[in-house]
Backbone bond lengths (Angstrom), bond angles and torsions (degrees), N, CA, C in turn:
res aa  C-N    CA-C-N  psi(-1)  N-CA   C-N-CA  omega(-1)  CA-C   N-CA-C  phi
1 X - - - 1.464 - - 1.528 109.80 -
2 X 1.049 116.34 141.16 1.507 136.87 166.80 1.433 116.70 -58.97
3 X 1.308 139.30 123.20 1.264 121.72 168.10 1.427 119.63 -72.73
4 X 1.377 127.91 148.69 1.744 134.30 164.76 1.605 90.03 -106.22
5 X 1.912 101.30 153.32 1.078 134.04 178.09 1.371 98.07 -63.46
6 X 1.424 124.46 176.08 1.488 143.65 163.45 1.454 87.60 -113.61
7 X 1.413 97.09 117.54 1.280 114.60 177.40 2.265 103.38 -133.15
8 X 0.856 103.92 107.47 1.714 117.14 -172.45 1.916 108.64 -115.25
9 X 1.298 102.34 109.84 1.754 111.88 -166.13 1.905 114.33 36.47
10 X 0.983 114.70 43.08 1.544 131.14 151.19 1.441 94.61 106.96
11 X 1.192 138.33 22.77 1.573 114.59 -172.85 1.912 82.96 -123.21
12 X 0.946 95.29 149.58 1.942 133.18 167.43 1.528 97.87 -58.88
13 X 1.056 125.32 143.21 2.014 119.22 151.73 1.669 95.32 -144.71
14 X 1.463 105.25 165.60 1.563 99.75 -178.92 1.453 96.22 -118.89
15 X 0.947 115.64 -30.50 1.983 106.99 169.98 1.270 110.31 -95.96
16 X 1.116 108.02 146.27 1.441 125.32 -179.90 1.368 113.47 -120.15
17 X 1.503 125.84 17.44 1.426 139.04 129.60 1.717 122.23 -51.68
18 X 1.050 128.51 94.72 1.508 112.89 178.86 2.079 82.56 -114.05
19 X 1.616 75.01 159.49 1.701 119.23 -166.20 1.016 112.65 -89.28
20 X 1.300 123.27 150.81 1.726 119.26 150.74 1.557 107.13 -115.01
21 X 1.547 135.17 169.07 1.204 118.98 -165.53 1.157 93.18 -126.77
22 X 1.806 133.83 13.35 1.538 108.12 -172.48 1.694 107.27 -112.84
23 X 1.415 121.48 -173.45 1.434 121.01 173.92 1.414 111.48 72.42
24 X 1.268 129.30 22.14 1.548 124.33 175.67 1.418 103.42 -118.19
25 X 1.286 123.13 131.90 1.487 125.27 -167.37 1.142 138.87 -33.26
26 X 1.677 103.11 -34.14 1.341 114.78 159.00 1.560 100.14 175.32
27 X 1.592 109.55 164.93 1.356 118.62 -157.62 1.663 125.74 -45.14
28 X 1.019 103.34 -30.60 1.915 113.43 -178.49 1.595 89.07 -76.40
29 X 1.209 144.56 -13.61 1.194 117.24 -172.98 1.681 94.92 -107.63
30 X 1.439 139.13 -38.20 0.995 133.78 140.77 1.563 131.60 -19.69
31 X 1.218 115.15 -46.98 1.294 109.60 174.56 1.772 109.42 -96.03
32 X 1.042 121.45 -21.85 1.649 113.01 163.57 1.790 102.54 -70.35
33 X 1.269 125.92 -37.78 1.977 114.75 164.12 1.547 115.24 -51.12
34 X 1.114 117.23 -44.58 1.543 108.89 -162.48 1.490 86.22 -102.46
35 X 1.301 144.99 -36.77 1.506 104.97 158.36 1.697 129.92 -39.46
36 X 1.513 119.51 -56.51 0.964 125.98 -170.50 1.600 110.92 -65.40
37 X 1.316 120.59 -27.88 1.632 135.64 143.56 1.452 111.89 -25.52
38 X 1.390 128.89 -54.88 1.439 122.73 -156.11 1.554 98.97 52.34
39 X 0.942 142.00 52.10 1.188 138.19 155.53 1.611 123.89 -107.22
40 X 1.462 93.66 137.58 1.819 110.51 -159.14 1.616 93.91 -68.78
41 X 1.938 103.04 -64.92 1.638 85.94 -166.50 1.789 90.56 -116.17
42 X 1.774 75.21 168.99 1.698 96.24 176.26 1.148 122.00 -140.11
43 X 1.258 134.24 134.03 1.108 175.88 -107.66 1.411 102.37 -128.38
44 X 1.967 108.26 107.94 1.440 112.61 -172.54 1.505 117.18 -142.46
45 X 1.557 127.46 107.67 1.238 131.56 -168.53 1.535 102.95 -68.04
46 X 0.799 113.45 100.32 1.906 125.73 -179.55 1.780 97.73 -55.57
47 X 1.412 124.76 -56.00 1.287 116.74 -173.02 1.483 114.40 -77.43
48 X 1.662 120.08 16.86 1.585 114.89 -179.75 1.754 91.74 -144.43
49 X 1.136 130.00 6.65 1.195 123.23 -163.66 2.028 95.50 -137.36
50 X 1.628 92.77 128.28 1.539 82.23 163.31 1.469 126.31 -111.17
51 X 1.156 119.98 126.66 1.880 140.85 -152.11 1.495 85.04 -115.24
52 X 1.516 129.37 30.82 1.788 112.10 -176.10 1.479 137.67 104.11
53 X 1.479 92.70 -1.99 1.314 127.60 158.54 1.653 111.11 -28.30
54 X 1.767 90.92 -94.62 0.812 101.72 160.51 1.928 140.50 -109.58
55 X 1.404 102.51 159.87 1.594 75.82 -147.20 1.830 97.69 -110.85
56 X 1.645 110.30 16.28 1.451 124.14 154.38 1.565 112.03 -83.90
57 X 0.884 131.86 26.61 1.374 140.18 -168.52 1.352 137.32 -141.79
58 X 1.237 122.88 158.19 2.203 100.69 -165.22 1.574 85.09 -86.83
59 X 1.470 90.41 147.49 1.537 108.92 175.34 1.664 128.79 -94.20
60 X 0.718 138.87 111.97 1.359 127.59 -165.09 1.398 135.85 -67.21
61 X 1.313 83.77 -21.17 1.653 101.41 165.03 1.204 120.24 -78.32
62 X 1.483 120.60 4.84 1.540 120.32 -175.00 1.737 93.42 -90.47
63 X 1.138 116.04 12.33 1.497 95.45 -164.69 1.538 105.40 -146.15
64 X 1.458 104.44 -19.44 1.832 115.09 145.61 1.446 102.31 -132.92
65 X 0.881 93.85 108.39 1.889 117.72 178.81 0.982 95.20 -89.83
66 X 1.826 123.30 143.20 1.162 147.90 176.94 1.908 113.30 -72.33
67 X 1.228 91.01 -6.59 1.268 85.25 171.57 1.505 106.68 -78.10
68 X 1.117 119.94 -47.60 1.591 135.82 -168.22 1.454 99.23 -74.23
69 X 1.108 124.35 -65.50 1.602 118.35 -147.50 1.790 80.22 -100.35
70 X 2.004 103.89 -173.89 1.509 101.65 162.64 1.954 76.76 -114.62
71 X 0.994 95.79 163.44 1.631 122.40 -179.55 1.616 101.18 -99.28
72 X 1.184 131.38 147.17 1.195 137.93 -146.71 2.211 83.25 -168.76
73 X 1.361 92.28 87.56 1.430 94.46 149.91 1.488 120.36 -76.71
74 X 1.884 108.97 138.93 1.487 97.40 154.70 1.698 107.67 -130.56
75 X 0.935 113.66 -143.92 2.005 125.80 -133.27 1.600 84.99 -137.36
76 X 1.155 122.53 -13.59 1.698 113.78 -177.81 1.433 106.77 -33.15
77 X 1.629 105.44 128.89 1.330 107.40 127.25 1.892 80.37 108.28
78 X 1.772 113.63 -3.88 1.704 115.89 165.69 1.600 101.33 -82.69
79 X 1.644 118.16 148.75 0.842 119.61 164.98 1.846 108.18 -132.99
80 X 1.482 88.42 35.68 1.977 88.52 171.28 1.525 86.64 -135.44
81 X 1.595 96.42 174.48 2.056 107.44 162.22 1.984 104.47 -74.45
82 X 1.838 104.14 -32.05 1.466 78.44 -158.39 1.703 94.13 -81.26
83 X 1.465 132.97 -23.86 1.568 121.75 -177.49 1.545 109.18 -40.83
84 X 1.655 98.07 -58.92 1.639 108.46 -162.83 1.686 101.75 -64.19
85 X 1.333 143.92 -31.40 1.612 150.86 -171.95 1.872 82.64 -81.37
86 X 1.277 138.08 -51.58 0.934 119.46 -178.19 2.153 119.88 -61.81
87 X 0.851 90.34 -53.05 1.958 112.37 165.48 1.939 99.07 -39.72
88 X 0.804 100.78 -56.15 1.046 103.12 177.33 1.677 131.22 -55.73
89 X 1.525 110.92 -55.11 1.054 107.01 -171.49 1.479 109.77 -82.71
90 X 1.217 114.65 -20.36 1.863 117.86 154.72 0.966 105.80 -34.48
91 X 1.846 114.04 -84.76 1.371 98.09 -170.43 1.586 136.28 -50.62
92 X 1.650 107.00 -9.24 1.714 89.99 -175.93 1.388 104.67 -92.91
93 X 1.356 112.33 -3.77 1.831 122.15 160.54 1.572 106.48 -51.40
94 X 1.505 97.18 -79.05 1.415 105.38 171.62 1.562 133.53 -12.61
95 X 1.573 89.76 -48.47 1.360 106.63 -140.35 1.711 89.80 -109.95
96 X 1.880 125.16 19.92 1.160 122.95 -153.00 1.972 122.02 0.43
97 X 1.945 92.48 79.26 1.245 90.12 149.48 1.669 104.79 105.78
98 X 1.545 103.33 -1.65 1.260 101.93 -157.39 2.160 109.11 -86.08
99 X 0.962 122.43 127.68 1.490 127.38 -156.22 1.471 116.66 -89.27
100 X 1.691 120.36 -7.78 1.364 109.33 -145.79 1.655 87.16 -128.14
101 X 1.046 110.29 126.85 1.585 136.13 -169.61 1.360 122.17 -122.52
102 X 1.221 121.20 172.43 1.289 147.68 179.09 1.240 133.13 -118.42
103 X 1.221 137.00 72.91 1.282 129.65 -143.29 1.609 110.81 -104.66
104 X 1.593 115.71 113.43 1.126 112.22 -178.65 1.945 109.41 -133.29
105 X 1.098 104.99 136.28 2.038 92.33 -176.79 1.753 83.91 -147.06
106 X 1.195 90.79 117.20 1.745 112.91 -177.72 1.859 98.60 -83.01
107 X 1.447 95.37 163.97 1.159 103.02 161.53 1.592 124.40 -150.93
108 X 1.285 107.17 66.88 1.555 130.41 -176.46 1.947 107.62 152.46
109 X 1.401 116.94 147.02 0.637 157.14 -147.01 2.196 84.12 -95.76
110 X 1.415 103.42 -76.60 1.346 92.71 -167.11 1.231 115.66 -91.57
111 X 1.410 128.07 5.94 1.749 106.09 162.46 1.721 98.48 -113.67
112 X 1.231 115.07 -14.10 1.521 122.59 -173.36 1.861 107.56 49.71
113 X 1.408 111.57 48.03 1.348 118.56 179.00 1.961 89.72 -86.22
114 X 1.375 97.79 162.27 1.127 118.48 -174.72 1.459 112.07 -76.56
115 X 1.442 101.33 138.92 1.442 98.59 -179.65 1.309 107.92 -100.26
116 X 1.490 129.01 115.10 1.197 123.90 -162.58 1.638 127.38 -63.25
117 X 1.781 86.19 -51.25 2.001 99.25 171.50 1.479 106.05 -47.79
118 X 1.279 123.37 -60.52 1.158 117.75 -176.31 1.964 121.42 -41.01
119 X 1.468 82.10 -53.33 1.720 88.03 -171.14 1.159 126.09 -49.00
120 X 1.721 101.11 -50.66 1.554 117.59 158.29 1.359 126.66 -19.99
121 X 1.616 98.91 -72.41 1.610 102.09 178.53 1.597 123.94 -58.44
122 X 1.832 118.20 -32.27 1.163 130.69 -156.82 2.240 86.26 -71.16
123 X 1.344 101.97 -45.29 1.015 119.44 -167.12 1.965 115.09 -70.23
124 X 1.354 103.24 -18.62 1.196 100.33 151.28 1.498 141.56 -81.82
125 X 1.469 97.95 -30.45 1.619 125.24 -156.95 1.984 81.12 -78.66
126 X 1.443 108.15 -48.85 2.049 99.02 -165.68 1.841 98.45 -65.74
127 X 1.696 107.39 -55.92 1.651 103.61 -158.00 2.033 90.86 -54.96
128 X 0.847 127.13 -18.30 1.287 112.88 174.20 1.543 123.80 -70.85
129 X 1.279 106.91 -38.40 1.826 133.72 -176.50 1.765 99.09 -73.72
130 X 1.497 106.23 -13.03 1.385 101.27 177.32 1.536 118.99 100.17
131 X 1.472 126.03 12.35 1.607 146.08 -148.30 1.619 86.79 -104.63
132 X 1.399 96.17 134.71 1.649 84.12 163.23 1.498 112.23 -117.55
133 X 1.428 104.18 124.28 1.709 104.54 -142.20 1.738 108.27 -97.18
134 X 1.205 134.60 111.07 1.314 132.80 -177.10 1.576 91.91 -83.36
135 X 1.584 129.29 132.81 1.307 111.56 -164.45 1.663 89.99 -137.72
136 X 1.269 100.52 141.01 1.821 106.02 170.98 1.773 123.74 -102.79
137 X 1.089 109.99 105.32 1.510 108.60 -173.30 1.289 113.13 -135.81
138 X 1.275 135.54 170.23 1.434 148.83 -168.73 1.739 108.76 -40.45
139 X 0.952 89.78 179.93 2.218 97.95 175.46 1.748 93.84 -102.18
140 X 1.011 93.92 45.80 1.870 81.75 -177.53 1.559 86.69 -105.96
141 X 1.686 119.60 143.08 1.628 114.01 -163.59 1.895 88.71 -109.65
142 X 1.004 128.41 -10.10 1.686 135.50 158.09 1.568 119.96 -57.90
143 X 1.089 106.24 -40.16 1.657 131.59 -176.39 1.848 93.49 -78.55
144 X 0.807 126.42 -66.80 1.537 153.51 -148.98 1.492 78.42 -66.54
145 X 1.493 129.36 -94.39 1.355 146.98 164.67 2.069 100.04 11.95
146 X 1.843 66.44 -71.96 2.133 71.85 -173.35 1.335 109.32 -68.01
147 X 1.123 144.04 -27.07 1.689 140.32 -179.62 1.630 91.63 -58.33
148 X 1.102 111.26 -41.66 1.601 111.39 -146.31 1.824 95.93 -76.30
149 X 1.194 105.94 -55.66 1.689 136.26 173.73 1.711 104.76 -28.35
150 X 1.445 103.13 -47.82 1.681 123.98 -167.97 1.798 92.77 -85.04
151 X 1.034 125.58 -18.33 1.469 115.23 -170.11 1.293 125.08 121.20
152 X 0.990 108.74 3.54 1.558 105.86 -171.90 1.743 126.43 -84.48
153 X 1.325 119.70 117.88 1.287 120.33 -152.70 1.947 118.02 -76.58
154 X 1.157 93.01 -11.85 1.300 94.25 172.52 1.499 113.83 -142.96
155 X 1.489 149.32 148.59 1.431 147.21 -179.80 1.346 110.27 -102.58
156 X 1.186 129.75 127.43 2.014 128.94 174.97 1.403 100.81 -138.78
157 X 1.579 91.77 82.33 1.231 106.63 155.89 1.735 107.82 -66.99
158 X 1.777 110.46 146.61 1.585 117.79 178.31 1.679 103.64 -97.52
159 X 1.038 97.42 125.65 1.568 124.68 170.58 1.478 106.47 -51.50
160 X 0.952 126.03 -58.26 1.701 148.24 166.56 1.571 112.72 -133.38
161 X 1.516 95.69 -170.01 1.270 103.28 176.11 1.973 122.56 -78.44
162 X 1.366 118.11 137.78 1.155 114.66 177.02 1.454 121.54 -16.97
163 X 1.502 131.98 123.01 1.166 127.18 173.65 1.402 130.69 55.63
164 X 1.613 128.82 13.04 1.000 165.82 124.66 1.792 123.23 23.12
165 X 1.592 72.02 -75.75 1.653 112.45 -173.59 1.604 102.60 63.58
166 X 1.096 125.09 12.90 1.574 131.31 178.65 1.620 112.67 -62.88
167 X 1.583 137.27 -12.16 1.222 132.12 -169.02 1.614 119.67 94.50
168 X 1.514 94.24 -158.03 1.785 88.41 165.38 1.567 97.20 -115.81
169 X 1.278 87.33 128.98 1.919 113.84 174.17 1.149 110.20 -67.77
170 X 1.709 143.42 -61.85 1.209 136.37 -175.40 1.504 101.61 -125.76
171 X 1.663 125.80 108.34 1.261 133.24 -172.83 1.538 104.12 -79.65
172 X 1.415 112.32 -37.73 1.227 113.34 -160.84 2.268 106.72 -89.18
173 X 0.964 102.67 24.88 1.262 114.36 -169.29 1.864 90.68 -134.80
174 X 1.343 129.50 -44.63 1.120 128.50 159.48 1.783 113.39 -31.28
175 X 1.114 83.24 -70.16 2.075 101.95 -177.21 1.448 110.11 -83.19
176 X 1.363 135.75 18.76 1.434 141.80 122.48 1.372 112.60 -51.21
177 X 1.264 104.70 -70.08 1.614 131.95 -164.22 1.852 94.88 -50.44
178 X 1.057 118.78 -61.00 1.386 131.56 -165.04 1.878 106.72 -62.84
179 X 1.555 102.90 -42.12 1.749 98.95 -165.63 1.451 92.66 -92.93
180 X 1.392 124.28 10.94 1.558 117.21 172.92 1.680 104.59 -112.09
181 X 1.195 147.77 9.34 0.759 161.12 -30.67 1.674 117.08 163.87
182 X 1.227 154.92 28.68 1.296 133.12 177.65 1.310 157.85 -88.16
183 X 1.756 91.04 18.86 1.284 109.54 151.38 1.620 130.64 -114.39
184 X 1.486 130.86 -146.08 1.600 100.23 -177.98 1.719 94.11 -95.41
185 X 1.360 96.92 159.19 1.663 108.77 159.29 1.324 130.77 -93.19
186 X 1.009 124.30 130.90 1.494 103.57 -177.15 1.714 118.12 -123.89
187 X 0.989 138.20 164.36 1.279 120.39 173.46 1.395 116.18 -102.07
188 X 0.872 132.58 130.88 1.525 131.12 -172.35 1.449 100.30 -141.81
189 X 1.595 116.02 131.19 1.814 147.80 176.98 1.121 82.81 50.63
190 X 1.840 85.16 152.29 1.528 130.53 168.52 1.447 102.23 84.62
191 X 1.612 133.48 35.27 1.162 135.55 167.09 1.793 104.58 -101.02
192 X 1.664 112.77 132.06 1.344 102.83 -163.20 1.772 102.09 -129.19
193 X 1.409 114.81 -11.50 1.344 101.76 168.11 1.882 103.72 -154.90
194 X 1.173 112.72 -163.56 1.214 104.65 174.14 1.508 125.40 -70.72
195 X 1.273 107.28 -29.79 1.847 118.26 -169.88 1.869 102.43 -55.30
196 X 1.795 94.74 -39.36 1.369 109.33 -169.39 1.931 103.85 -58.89
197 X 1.492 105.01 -41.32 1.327 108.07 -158.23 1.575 109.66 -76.55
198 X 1.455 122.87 -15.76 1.151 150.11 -126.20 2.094 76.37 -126.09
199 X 1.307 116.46 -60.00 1.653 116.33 -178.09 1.423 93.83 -47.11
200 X 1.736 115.22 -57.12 1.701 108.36 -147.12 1.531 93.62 -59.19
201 X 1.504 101.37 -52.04 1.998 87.66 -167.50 1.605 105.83 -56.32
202 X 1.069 152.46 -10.79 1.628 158.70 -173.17 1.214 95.92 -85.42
203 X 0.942 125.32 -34.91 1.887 126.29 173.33 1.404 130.73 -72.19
204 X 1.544 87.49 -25.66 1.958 111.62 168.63 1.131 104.17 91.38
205 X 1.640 132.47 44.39 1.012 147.63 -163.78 2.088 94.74 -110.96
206 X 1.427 122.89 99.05 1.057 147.64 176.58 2.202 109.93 -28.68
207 X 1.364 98.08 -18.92 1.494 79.54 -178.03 1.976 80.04 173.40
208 X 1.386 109.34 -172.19 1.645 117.68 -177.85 1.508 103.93 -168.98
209 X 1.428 104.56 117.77 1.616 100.45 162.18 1.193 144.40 -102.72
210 X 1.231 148.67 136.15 1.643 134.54 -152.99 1.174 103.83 -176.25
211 X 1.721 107.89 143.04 1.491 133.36 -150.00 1.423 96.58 -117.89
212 X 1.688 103.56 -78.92 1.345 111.17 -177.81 1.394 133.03 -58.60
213 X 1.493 107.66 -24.50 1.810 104.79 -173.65 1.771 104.35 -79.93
214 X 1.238 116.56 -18.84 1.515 108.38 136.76 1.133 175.58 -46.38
215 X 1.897 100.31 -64.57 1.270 132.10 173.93 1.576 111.12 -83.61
216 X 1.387 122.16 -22.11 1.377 149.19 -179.90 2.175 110.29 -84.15
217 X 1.500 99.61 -26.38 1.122 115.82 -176.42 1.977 111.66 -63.60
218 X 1.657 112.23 156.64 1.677 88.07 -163.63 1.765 92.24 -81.44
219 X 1.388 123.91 -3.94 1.130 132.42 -158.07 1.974 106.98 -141.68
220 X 1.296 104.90 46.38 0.847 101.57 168.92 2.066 148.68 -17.15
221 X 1.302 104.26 -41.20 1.436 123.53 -168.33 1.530 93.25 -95.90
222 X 1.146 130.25 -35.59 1.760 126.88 163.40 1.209 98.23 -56.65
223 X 1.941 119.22 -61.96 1.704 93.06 -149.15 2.038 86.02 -77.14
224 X 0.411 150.96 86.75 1.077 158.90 165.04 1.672 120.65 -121.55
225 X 1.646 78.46 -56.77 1.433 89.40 -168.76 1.628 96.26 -63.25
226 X 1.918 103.40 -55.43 1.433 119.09 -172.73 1.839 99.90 -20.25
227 X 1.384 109.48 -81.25 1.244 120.17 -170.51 1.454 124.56 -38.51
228 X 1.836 121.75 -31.18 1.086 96.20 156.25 1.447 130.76 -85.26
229 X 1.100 129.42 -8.36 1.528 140.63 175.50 1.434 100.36 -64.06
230 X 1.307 119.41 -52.69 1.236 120.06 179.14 1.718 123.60 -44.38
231 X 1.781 97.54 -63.56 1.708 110.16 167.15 1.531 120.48 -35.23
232 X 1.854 104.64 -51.16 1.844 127.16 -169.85 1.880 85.07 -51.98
233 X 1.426 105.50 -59.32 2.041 120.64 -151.98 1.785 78.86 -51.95
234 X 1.251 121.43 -85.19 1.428 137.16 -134.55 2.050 104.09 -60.56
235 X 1.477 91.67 -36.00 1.510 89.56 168.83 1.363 120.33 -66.51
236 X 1.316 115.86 -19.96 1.668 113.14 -161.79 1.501 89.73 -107.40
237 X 1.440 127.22 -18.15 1.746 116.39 159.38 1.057 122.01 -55.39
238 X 1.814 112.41 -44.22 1.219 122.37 -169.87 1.973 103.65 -66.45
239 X 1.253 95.09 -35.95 1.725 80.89 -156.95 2.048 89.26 -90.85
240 X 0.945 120.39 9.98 1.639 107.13 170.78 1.518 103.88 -117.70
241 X 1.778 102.34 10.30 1.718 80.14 154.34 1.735 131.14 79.25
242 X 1.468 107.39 55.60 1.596 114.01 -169.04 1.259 93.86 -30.64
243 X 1.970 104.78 174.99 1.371 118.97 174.13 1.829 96.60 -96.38
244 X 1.351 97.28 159.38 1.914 112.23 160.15 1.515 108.19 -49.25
245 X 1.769 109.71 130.53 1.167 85.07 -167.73 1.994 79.81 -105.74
246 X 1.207 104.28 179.64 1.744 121.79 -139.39 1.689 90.30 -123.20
247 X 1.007 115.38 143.45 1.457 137.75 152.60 1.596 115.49 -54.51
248 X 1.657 97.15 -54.15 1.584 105.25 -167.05 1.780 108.73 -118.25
249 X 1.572 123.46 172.69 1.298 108.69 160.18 1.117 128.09 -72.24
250 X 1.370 124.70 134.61 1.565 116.77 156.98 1.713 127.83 -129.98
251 X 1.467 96.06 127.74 1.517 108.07 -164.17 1.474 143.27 -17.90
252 X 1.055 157.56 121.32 1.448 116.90 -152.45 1.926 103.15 -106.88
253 X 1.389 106.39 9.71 1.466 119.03 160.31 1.222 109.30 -101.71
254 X 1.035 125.97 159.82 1.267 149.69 163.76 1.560 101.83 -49.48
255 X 1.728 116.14 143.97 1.303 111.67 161.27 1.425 116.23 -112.15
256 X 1.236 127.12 15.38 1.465 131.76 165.38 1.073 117.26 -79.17
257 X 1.351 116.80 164.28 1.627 131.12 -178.79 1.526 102.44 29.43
258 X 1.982 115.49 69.99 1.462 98.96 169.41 1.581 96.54 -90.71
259 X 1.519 88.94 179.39 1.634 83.60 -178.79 2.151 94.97 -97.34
């Protein structure tokens, strides 16, 4: 198979590792992770992160500048449609103008699984406002369908639960989601080491995003690296195509003409 670009609301990216920027001790170690990431965009909770807010305060953009990376606001930490539509249009204040989001509206406190009704609506009210909404919701491939149906430019289905580190919970609901599918998929939470990140791309899952199996890591700037090596390995499995796997052994020499 041929590879296709990652292409997310008209722009090109060459990694298909995306970042999150919070939970790392502090900013110099953040920006030595998502260097060692090679990762294009990153992943920024507008209501826990200050992008300029405030301007007594370290900025985060001093250390992934929008020139370099694309910035990828999300909605963390809303648990209505109108918080997260509000989260939103800050950041494209913020961000003078900037359209391409993250759309997440929880519904509980301790698994922070997605609340779907909510998302729905949040997810109608932006692709209308003109947002091009990368949105994170359940492995349900019905749900996914309709996000996509309503406009939504990218799908993140969760592997597990937020911050987890549990893997992918239902693979075969992953690769529903993906062959029904015509925009990119992405995997977003509950990724906990590289093997994990390395399955989603084996599933044909378009790219994977993750905060904690990093920033949570005792060595952050390694698994860093790990994780993109992992993404590069699992994409190039996926597109050359595992072998049949077999009931029984079979030789990996020839059994003719032994001597």
């Amino acid at each position: 198979m041929t590879d296709t670009a990652l292409i997310i609301a008209g722009k090109t990216y060459n990694s298909r590792l995306l970042v999150g920027s919070g939970k790392y001790s502090d900013l110099t170690e953040t920006k030595l992770a998502t260097e060692a990431a090679e990762a294009d965009i990153i992943t920024v909770a507008i209501r826990r992160t200050n992008i300029g807010q405030d301007a007594n305060e370290p900025n985060l953009l001093d250390v992934v500048p929008p020139e370099k990376y694309t910035i990828l606001p999300n909605t963390a930490g809303c648990y209505s449609a109108k918080d997260a539509v509000r989260t939103c249009q800050l950041a494209r204040e913020l961000l003078g103008g900037h359209n391409l989001v993250k759309l997440e509206v929880l519904g509980d406190e301790k698994t922070l699984y997605p609340n779907i009704v909510e998302t729905l609506a949040a997810a109608k009210i932006l692709v209308a406002d003109g947002f091009d909404v990368m949105v994170y919701t359940s492995d349900d491939p019905i749900i996914a369908k309709e996000l996509e149906n309503i406009g939504c430019c990218a799908i993140m289905p969760l592997a597990s639960l937020i911050g987890s580190g549990q893997g992918i919970a239902n693979p075969a609901n992953i690769k529903l989601i993906k062959q029904n599918a015509n925009v990119p998929v992405l995997i977003d939470a509950g990724i906990g080491c590289a093997s994990d990140a390395a399955k989603a791309m084996e599933l044909g899952c378009d790219g994977v995003l993750m905060n904690s199996a990093i920033a949570n890591a005792k060595n952050p700037v390694l698994m860093a690296s790990a994780m993109k090596h992992a993404v590069i390995a699992g994409r190039e499995s996926f597109l050359a195509g595992r072998m049949m796997k077999k009931a029984y052994a079979s030789a990996s020499s020839p059994m003719e003409n032994l001597i």
